[in-house]
Structures are given as structure tokens and as C-alpha cells.
C-alpha positions in Angstrom: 0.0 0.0 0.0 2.5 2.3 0.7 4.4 1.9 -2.5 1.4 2.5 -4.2 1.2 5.8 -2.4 4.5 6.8 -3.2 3.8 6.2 -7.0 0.7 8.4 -6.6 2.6 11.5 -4.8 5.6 11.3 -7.4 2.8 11.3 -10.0 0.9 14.6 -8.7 4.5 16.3 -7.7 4.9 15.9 -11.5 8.2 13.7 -11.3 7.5 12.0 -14.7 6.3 15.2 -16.4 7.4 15.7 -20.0 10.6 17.9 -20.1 10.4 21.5 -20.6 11.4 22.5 -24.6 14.9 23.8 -24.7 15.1 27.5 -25.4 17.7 28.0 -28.1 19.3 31.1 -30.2 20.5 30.5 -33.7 24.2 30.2 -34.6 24.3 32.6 -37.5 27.4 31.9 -39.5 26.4 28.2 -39.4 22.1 28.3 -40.4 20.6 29.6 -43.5 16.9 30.3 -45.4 17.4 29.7 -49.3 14.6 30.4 -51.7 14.6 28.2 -55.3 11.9 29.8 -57.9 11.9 29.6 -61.6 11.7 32.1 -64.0 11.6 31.9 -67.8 12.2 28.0 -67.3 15.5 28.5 -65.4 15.9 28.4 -61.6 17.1 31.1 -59.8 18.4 30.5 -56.1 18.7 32.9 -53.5 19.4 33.1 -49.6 18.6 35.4 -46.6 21.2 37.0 -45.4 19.9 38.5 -41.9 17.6 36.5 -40.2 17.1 35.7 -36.2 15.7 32.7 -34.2 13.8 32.5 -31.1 13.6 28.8 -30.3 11.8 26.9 -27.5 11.9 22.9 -28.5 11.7 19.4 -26.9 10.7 16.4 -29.1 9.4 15.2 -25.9 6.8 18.3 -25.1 5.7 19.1 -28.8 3.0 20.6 -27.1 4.9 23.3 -25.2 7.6 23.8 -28.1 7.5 26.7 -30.1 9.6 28.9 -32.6 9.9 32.1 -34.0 12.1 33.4 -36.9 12.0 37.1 -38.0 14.0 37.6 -41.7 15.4 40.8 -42.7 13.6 40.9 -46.5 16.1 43.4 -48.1 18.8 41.2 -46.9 19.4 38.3 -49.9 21.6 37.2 -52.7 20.3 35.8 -55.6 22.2 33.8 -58.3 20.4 36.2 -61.0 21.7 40.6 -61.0 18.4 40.6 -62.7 16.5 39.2 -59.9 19.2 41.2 -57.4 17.8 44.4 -58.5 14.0 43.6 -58.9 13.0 41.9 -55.7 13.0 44.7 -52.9 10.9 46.6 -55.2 7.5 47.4 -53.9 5.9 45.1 -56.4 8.4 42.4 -54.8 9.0 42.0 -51.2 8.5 45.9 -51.0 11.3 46.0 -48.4 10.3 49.6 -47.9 6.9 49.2 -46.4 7.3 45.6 -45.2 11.3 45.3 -43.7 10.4 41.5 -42.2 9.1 38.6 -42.7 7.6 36.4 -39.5 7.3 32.4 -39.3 5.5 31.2 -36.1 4.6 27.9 -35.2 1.7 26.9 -34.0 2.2 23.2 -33.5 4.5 20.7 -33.5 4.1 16.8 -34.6 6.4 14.1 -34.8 5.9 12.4 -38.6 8.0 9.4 -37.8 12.1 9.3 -36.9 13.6 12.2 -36.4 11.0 13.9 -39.1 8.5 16.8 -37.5 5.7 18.9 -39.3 5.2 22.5 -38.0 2.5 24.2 -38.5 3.0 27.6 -38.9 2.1 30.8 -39.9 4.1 33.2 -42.1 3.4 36.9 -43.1 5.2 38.4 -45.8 3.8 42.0 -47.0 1.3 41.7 -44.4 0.0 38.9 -45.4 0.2 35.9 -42.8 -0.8 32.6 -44.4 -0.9 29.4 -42.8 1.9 27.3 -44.0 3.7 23.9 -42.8 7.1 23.0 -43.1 8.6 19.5 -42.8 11.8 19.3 -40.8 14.7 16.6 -40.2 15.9 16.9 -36.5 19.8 15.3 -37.2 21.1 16.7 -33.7 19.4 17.7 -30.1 20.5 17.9 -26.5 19.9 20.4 -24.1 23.2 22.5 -25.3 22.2 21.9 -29.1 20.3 21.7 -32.2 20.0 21.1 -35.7 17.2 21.1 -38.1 16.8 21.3 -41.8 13.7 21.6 -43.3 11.1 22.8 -46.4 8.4 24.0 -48.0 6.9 25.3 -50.5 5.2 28.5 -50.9 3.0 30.2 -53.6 4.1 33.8 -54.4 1.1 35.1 -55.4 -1.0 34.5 -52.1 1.5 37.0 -50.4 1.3 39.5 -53.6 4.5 39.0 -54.4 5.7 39.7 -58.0 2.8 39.6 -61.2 0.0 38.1 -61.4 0.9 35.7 -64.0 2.8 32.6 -63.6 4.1 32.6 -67.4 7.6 34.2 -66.8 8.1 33.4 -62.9 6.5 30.2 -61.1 4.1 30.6 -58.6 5.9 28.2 -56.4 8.7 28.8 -54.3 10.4 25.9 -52.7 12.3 27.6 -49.0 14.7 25.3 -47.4 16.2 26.1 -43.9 19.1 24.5 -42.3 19.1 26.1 -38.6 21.9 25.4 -36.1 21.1 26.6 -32.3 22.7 26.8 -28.9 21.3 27.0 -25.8 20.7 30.5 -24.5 
């Protein structure tokens, strides 16, 4: 009887609770965002320059885990000087009236090993659409993560570029690789 006490006190103290997510900060010079898109039958690649990460995670307490990543939209390369010089127009990102891009997640759930589904939502150019990225989790520990991930967005729903498709795709496949510390 009075083991079966003890069980039941550790139980309400909470001594099997899931553990807490991990709050984490990216590692800049080691995580990216790349964009891939197509225009005119040709793929043009690009990558964000100046983004940040705010990162609370556990694979054991999905529920509780949450992340945050504001990108600096003005702040890219692109493999096309074409492209270079037409995207932070305000037909574009229209870096002028809309400096950032946000992606918040609102869940978390495990698709098998190691592999995770966010669901998230990002607003670009004040547009926030609901949006899920699939992500690999190849390292975490309570100093340390790393994630890669993708999706794929369509331009037009955040008003970015023309309305046709004929010249420039309407999708745009994102990938993230994200290395973090523990803050």
C-alpha cells in the first residue's frame, strides 16, 4: 500500500512530467533560409542574409515547443543581378513598407524518426498565411540543435511579383538549415 502511495505523490508532484522545450538562439554563421523559384524556365536560387531565431523545442513536449524566426527581407543574394535588383521593389518584397518577414509555429508533430511537421504561420507583405514546413531533426540535446527543413510557398498569395505565372512560377520551394545553442 504504501508503494502505491509513493507512486501516486511522485505522479501529482509531476516527477515524470514531460521535459520543458529547450530554449535555443540560432548560430548565424552556421544556419541559413534559401529560396529556389523559376523564372523563364531557369531556376534562380537565393538566400537570406539577416535572419534571427527564437527557439523553444523538446521532441518530448511538442505541445509546449515553439519557434519564431523574424528575416530581414532586403537582406538576400540571388544567383540572377536581374533578380538582385527587382526583388525589394515594392511590387516584390517591397522592403520599404514591409522590412520583415515572420514564421510562427503553432504546432509541432512528430511524422515518424527524427522527421516533425510545423504548423505555422508566415506573413510576408502583411500577409500571414498558414503554411507547414517539414523538418529533419539530425542533432538535439539540451546545449544543441539542428534542423533542416522545407516547403513550399505560392508567391502570389502573399502578392509578391505579377499576377501571371508565365515568366516566374508561382511556387517557391524555401529550405532552412538552422543550427542553435542554448541560450
Amino acid at each position: 500500500m504504501r508503494a502505491l502511495a509513493s507512486l501516486f505523490c511522485l505522479l501529482a508532484a509531476g516527477a515524470w512530467a514531460a521535459p520543458a522545450p529547450v530554449r535555443f538562439t540560432m548560430l548565424p554563421g552556421q544556419s541559413s533560409i534559401a529560396f529556389e523559384a523559376t523564372n523563364n524556365g531557369e531556376k534562380v536560387t537565393g538566400q537570406f542574409t539577416s535572419f534571427t531565431a527564437g527557439i523553444a523545442f523538446h521532441p518530448e513536449a511538442l505541445e509546449a515547443s515553439k519557434a519564431k524566426v523574424t528575416v530581414e527581407m532586403g537582406k538576400f543574394k540571388v544567383s540572377s543581378s536581374e533578380a538582385q535588383a527587382t526583388l525589394d521593389t515594392e511590387e516584390w518584397f517591397n522592403v520599404a513598407a514591409f522590412p520583415q518577414a515572420v514564421f510562427e509555429t503553432q504546432s509541432f508533430k512528430k511524422m515518424g524518426d527524427n522527421r516533425y511537421e510545423a504548423a505555422s504561420t508566415l506573413t510576408i507583405k502583411g500577409h500571414a498565411v498558414p503554411v507547414t514546413l517539414l523538418f529533419t531533426l539530425h542533432e538535439f540535446s539540451d546545449k544543441a540543435a539542428h534542423v533542416t527543413g522545407e516547403t513550399t510557398l505560392k508567391r502570389k498569395t502573399f502578392q509578391i511579383g505579377w499576377d501571371s505565372t508565365a515568366a516566374v512560377a508561382d511556387d517557391v520551394r524555401v529550405t532552412i538549415d538552422l543550427q542553435v545553442a542554448k541560450e
